[in-house]
C-alpha positions in Angstrom: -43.8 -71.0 -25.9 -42.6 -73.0 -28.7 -45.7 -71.6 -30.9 -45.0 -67.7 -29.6 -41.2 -68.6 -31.0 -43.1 -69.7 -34.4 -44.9 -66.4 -34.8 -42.5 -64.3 -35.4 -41.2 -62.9 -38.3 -38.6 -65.2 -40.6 -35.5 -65.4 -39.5 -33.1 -68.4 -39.9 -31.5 -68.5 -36.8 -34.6 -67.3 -34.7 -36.7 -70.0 -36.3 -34.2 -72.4 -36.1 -35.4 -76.2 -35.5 -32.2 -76.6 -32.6 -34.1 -74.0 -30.5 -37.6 -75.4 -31.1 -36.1 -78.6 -29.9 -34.1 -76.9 -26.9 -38.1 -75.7 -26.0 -39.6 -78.6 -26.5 -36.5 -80.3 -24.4 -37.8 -78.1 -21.4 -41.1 -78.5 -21.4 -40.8 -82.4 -21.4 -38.5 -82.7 -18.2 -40.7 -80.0 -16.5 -43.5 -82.4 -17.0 -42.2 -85.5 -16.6 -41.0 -84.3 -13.0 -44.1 -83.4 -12.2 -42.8 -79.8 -10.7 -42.3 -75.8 -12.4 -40.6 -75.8 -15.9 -37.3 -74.5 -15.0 -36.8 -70.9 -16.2 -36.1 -71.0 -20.0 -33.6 -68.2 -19.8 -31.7 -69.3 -17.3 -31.1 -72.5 -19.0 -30.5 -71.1 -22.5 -27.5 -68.8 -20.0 -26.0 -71.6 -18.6 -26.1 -73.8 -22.0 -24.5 -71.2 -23.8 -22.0 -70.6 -20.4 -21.5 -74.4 -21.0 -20.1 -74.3 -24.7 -23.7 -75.8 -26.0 -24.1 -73.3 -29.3 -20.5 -74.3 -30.4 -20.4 -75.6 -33.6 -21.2 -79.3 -33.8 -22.4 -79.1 -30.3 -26.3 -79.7 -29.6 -27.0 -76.1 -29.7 -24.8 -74.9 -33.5 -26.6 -72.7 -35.3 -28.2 -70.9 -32.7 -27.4 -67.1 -33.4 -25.9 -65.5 -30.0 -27.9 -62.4 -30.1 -31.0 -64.4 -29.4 -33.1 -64.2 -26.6 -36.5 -64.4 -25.1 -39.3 -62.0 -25.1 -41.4 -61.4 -22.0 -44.3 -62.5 -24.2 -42.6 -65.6 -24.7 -42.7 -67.2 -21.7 -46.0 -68.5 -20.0 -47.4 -66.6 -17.1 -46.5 -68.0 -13.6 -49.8 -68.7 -12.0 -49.8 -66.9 -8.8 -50.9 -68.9 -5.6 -53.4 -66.6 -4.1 -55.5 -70.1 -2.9 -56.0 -71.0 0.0 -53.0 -72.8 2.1 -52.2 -76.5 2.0 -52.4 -77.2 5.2 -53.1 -81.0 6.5 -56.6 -81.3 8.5 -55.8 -81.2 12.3 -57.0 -85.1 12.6 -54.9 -86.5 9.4 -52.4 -85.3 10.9 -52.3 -86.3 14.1 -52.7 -90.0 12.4 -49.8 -89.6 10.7 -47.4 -88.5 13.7 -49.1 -91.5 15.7 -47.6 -93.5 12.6 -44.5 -92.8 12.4 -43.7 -95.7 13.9 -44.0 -97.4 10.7 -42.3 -95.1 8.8 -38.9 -96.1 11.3 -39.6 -99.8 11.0 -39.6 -99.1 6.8 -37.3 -96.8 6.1 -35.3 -96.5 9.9 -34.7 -93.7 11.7 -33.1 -91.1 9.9 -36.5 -91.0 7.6 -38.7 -90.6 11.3 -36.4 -88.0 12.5 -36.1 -86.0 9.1 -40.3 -86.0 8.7 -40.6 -85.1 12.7 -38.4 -82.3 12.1 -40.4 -81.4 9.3 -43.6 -80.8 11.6 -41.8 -79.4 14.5 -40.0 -76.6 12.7 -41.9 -76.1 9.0 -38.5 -76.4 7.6 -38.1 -77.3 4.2 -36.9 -80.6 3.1 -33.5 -79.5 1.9 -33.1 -77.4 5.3 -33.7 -80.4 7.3 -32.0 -82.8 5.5 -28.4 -81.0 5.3 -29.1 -79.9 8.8 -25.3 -80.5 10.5 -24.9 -82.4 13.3 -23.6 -78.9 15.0 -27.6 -77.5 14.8 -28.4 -76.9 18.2 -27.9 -73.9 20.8 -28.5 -72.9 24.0 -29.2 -69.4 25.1 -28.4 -67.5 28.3 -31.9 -67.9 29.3 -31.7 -71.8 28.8 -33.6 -71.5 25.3 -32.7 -73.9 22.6 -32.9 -73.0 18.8 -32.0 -74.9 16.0 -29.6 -73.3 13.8 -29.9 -73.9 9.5 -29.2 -72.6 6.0 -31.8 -71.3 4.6 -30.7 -72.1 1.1 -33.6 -70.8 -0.9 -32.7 -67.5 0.3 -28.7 -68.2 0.7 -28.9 -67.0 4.5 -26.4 -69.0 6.6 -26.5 -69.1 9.7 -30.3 -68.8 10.7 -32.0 -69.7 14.2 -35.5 -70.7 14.9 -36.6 -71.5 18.4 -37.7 -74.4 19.1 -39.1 -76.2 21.7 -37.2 -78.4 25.0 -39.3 -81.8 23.1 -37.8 -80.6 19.5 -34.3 -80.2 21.0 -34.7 -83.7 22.9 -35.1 -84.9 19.8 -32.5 -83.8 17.7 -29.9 -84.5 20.6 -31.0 -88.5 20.6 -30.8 -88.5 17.3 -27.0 -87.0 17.6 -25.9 -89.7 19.5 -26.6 -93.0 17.2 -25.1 -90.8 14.4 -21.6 -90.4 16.8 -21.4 -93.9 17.6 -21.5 -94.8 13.7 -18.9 -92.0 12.9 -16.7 -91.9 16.0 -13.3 -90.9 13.8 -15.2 -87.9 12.1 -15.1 -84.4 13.5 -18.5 -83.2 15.0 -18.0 -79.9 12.6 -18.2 -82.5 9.2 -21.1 -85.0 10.5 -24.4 -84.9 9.4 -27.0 -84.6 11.3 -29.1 -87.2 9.2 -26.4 -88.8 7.4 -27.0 -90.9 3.9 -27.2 -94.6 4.4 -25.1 -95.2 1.7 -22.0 -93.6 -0.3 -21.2 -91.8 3.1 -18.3 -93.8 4.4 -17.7 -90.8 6.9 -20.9 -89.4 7.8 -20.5 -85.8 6.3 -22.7 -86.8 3.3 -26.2 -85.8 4.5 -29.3 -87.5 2.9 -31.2 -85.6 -0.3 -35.1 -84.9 0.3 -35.3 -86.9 -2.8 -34.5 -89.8 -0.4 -37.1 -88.2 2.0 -39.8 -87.8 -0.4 -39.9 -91.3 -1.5 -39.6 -93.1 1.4 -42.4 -90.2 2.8 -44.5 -91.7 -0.4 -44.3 -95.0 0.1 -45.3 -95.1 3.7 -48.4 -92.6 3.3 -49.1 -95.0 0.4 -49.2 -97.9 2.7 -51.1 -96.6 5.3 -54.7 -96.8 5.8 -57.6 -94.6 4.2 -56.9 -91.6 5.8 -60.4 -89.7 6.8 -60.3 -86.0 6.8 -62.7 -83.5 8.8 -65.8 -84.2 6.6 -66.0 -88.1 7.6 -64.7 -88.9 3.9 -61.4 -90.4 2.7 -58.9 -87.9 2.6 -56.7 -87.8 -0.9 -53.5 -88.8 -0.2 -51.4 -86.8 -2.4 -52.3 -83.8 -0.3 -50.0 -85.4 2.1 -46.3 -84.6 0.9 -43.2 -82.9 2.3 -44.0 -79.2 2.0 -47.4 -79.9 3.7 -45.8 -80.0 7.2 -44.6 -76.6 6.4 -48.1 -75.3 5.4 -49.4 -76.8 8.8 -46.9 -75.5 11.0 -47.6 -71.9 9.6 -51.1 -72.5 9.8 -50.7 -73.4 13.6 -49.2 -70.2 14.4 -51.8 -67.8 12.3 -54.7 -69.7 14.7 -52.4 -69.1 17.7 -52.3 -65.3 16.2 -48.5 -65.5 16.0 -48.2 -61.5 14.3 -47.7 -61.6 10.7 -43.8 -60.2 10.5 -43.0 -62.8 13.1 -44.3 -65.4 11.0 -43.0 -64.2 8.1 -39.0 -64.8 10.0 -40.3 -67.7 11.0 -41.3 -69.0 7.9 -38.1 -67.2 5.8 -40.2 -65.5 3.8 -39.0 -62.3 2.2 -43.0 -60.7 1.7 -46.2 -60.9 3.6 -48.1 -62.2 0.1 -46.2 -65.3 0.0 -46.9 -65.5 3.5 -50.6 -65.4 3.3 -50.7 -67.8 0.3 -49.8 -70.7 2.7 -52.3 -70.1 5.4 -56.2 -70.1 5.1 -56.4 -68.1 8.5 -59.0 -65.0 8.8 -58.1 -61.2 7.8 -58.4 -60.0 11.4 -55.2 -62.5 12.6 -53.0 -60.5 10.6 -54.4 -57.4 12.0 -52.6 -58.3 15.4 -50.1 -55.6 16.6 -46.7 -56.8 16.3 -43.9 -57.5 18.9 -40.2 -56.6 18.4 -38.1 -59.0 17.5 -34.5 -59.6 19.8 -31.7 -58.5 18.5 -28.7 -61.4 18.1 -25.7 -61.7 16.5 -24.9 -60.4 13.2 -24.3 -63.9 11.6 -27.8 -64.9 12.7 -31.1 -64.0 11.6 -33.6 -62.2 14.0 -35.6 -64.6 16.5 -39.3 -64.2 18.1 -38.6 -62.8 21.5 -39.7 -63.9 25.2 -42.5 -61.1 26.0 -45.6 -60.6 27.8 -47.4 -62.5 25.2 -48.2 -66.2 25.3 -46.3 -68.0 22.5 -47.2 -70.7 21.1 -44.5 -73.6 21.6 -42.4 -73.7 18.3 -42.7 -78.0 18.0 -46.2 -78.2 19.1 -47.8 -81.1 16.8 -51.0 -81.8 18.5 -54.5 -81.1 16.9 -54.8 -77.4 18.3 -52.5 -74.9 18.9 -50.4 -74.9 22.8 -49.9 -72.1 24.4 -47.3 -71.5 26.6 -47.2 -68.7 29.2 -43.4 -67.3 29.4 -42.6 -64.8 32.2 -41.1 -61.8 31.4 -37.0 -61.8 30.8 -35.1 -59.9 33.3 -32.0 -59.8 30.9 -31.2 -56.6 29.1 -31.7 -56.7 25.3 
């Protein structure tokens, strides 16, 4: 970027040195976190929102009427790869050691990364999930209910499974008996262990990522499907997500359900996190049940086996449902 700014014609506020350092500024962090370079132009908005190109501030000199060029910025590689699913077997050694992760981090960290698998939530979902998240429907149905934040959809329900909802309802009660004076609408479902003197503070996935590293670190080799050790940096927060949509393409879960399941707005992204053959998305689909108008569409109760949302074993369950006698 820096050398696309250089290339063009003279100008002394376009080649200015306080930009080139501003570039340079953003490609540093974006590599030292190890994650995307955050978008340039967005940055050099909110800088400028910010007072930064005042005079004596670190942006002076910086003429307002620049701006970046298309060309300027690199191209986003596109992740058309296969998805990052876990293998069936690693995983299933990691949910057998979870255990570990309790006794070494407690049990917020065991709930967090079993909700994780359960629901293919991401981090930041499950993390701030209140301790108000769970609902029962007319046909005795529980679904978890979240804020999809990446999208900005509050409000959203997934349905999960009796063991899921078991879960989350054991982990309410330790969290009640710490907070007893708070109302249940400001708790936390996994609250922070520190700076959170009334439980409405919920734990960051920066928490939940490195107490996730340091116990996969700790663990044994881990062996993957071709008898060889299995490269542990595969195994992070986002992976659960990939495998839980990978479970439901094997299952042939049809590819708009997944798609609400997941919170994806397209099919494409959809397909970039599961490896699964062309044919499964060639399934018909099933309509999805109507709800409320705060709450985002639901896979319906049909003929069709389904598999059980919070299934973690090493292949897919399926679990007949008779048909529903209710009106839609």
């Amino acid at each position: 970027m820096t050398e696309s700014v250089q290339r063009r014609p003279p100008h002394p506020t376009r080649r200015s040195q306080v930009f080139v350092s501003v570039v340079e500024s953003l490609n540093f962090v974006g590599t030292k976190r190890d994650q995307a370079r955050p978008e340039p132009r967005w940055v050099l908005r909110e800088c400028r929102a910010l007072g930064r190109a005042r005079p004596s501030r670190p942006m002076a000199g910086l003429s307002h009427d620049f701006a970046f060029r298309r060309h300027d910025l690199p191209a986003v590689p596109k992740g058309d790869g296969p998805g990052r699913a876990l293998p069936d077997s690693v995983l299933a050694v990691l949910v057998a050691a979870l255990d570990r992760l309790e006794a070494a981090a407690g049990p917020n960290m065991r709930i967090a990364v079993r909700l994780l698998i359960d629901t293919g939530h991401r981090p930041a979902e499950v993390c701030q999930l209140p301790w108000v998240c769970v609902d029962q429907d007319r046909d005795g149905k529980y679904a978890l209910i979240y804020t999809d934040f990446k999208n900005n959809r509050v409000g959203r329900r997934l349905a999960i499974s009796d063991t899921t909802a078991a879960r989350i309802i054991e982990q309410k009660q330790p969290v009640r008996r710490r907070f007893p004076d708070t109302p249940p609408a400001d708790l936390a479902l996994i609250p922070r262990a520190t700076r959170s003197r009334d439980g409405s503070r919920p734990s960051s996935d920066d928490i939940l990522a490195s107490a996730h590293r340091r116990w996969v670190d700790d663990l044994e080799p881990l062996v993957g499907p071709d008898r060889t050790e299995f490269d542990k940096s595969a195994v992070f927060l986002y992976a659960y997500r990939h495998c839980y949509a990978q479970r439901h393409a094997d299952a042939g879960t049809p590819v708009d359900v997944l798609r609400e399941l997941m919170g994806h707005r397209s099919i494409p992204t959809l397909r970039a996190t599961t490896r699964s053959p062309p044919h499964e998305y060639a399934r018909p689909s099933i309509p999805l049940r109507p709800c409320s108008s705060t709450a985002a569409a639901t896979p319906p109760t049909s003929h069709r086996p389904r598999l059980e949302i919070g299934s973690s074993s090493t292949s897919p369950r399926l679990q007949p449902t008779a048909p529903s006698t209710a009106a839609p």
